[in-house]
C-alpha positions in Angstrom: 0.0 0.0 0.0 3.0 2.5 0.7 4.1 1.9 -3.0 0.7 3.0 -4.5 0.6 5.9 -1.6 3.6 7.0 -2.8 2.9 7.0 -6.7 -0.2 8.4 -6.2 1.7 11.5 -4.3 4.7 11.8 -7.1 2.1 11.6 -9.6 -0.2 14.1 -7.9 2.7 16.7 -7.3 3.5 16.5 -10.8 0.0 17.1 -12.1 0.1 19.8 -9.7 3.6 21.6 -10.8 2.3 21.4 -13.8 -0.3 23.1 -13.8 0.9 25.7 -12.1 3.4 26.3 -14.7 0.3 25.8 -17.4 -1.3 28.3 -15.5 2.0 31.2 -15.4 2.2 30.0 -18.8 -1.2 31.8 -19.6 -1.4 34.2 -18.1 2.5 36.2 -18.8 0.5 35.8 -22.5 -2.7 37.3 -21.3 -0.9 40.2 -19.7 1.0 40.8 -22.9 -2.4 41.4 -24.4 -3.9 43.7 -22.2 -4.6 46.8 -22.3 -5.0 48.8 -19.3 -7.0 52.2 -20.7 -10.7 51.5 -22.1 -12.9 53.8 -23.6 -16.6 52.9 -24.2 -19.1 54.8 -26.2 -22.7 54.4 -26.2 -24.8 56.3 -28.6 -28.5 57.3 -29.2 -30.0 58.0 -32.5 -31.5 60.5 -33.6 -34.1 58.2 -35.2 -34.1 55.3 -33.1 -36.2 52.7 -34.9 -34.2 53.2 -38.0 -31.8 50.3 -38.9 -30.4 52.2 -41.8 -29.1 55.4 -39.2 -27.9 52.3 -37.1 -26.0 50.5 -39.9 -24.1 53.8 -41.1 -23.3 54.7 -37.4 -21.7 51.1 -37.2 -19.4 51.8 -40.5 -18.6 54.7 -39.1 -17.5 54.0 -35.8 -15.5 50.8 -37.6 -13.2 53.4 -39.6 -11.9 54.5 -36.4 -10.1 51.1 -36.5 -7.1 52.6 -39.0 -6.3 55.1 -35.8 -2.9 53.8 -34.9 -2.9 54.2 -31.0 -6.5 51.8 -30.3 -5.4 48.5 -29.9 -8.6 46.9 -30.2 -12.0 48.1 -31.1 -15.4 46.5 -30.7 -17.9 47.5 -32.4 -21.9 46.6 -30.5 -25.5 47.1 -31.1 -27.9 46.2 -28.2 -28.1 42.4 -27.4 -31.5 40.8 -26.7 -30.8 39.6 -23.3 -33.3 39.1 -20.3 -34.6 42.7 -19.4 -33.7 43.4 -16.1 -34.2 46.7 -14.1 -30.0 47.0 -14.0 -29.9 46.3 -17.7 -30.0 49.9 -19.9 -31.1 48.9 -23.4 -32.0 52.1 -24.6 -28.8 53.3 -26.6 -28.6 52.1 -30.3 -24.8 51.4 -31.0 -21.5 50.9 -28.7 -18.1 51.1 -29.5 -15.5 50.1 -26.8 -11.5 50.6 -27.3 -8.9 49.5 -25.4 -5.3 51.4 -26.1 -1.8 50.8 -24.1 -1.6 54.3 -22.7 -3.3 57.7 -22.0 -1.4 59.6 -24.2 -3.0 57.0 -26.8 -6.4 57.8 -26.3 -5.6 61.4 -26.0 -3.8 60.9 -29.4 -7.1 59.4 -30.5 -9.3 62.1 -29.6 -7.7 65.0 -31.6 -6.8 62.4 -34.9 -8.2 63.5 -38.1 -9.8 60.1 -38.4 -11.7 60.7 -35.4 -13.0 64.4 -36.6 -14.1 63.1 -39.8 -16.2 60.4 -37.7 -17.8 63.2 -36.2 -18.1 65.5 -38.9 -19.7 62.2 -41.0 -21.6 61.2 -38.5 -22.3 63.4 -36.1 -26.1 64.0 -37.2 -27.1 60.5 -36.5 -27.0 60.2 -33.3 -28.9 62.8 -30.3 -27.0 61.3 -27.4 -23.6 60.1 -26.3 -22.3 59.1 -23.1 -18.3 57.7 -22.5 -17.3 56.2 -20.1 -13.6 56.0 -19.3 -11.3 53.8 -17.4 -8.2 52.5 -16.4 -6.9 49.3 -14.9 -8.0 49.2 -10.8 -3.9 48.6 -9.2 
């Protein structure tokens, strides 16, 4: 019995280390992927029930894409998920960007590609709210 005892505690410490190296394994790559500043945009239309307004809002906010400094955009319309009263469906389109740095998304706010977003698209929607935030320490 002390033989299978003692296999059963090798082999159990080496599932164990690893896994834990498995585990340091993912995450060093998850952290090389991450971006600590995020920037998410919701937007109202002017003309709420029209999916045309929506659609061009969408291909505008996906141009903002070519601005060198976001690392990642997502692009969102509202999902059809159970209504609850914490859950505000009311916008029309979302856009959510994660960049490396502040000076990024400052960089982001005055680039031309950014201005001609507005300038494009500016008259489609009534309502915008940002929210803006950085990696808790």
């Amino acid at each position: 019995m002390k033989t299978n005892r003692r296999k059963f505690i090798t082999t159990t410490a080496a599932l164990a280390a690893g896994t834990v190296a498995t585990s340091a394994m993912t995450l060093s790559e998850y952290q090389k992927d991450e971006f600590p500043i995020v920037h998410h945009v919701f937007f109202w239309l002017k003309n709420p029930g029209s999916i045309e307004d929506r659609d061009k809002l969408v291909a505008g906010v996906k141009t903002l894409a070519k601005i060198e400094t976001i690392k990642k955009l997502k692009v969102g319309v509202v999902a059809s998920t159970e209504k609850r009263d914490v859950v505000d469906n009311s916008w029309a389109v979302s856009e959510l960007m994660f960049f490396s740095d502040l000076a990024g998304q400052a960089t982001y706010q005055t680039h031309p590609i950014h201005l001609e977003f507005i300038k494009n698209c500016g008259h489609l929607w009534e309502k915008v709210i940002v929210y803006d935030a950085v990696d808790a320490a």
